[in-house]
Residue, then its C-alpha position, 0 to 999 in steps of 0.5 A: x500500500x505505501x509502495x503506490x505513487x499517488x495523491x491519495x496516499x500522500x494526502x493520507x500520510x500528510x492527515x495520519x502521522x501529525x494525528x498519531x504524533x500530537x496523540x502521543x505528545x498530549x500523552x506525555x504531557x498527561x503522565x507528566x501533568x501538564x495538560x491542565x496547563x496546556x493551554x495557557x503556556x506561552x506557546x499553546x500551538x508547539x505541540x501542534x507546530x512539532x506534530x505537522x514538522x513530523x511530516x517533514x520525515x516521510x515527505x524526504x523519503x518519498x521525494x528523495x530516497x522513492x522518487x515519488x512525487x505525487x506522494x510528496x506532493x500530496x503530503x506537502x499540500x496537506x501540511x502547507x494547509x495545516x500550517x495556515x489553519x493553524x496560523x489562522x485559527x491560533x496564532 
């Protein structure tokens, strides 16, 4: 399935991976306490910021190391969309 050059797949990838990433970053925050806080932090959107930067690591190595460019694309066009809503919606 990961083996397809597609926009599908990339579009996928670029909406999966932050989801999990954020998932476990709000996890370590719980078991250490944090979450209460989460919001009122100088900077509530780092988390956010560091989940969509996790699409950085699958979009070099579709474009790079498999030469798929419609998959990179696709995780590009999602994560450009997720970095203006969050400038948008957040900051």
């Amino acid at each position: 399935m990961l083996n397809k050059d597609s926009w599908t797949l990339g579009i996928l990838i670029g909406l999966a991976l932050p989801l999990v990433v954020y998932g476990l970053i709000l996890l370590v925050l719980l078991s250490q306490g944090q979450v209460e806080n989460f919001l009122y932090r100088p900077n509530p959107a780092a988390p956010a910021l560091a989940a969509i930067f996790s699409n950085l690591f699958p979009f070099r190595y579709y474009m790079v190391t498999r030469k798929f460019d419609r998959t990179g694309r696709g995780i590009l066009i999602v994560t450009f969309v997720k970095v203006l809503l969050l400038f948008a919606f957040i900051l």
